[in-house]
C-alpha positions, 0 to 999 in steps of 0.5 A: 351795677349792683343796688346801693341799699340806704337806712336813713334814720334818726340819730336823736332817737337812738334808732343808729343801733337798729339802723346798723343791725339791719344793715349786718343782715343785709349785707350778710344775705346778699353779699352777692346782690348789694353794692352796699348798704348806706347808713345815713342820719336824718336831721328829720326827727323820727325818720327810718326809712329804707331806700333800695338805689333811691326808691324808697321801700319802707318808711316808718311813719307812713307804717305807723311801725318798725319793719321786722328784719324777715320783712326787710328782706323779703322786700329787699329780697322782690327788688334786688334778687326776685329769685333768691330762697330765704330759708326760713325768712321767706314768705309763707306759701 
């Protein structure tokens, strides 16, 4: 079975927009590897936290900041599909 991928996020922070965009890039580049991805308002205020089948990858509050969608990827990218070459996403070497 392929991974679900779920973006909970704080609808009362307007973080729903940030929330859907990361989702297009996901599904844009790995189209082949997700089931899908969830797009889930929290009823916990500040909340934006990425889970990949309900283990979670990254939580803005323990981060003390936002992901950059090239992070995202590569996190997504060591879980789902640990052999994929993200072009100019991938980390350095």
């Amino acid at each position: 079975m392929k991974p679900t991928i779920a973006i909970e996020y704080c609808p009362k922070c307007g973080w729903m927009l940030r929330a859907a965009y990361m989702a297009q890039e996901l599904l844009t580049t790995f189209t082949d590897e997700i089931s899908g991805v969830l797009l889930k308002p929290s009823e916990t205020g500040g909340t934006y936290i990425i889970t990949i089948n309900e283990v979670q990858v990254f939580d803005r509050k323990e981060m003390g900041r936002f992901p950059e969608i090239k992070e995202v990827k590569q996190l997504v990218r060591d879980i789902v599909s640990p052999e994929k070459n993200l072009g100019h996403s991938d980390k350095s070497s």
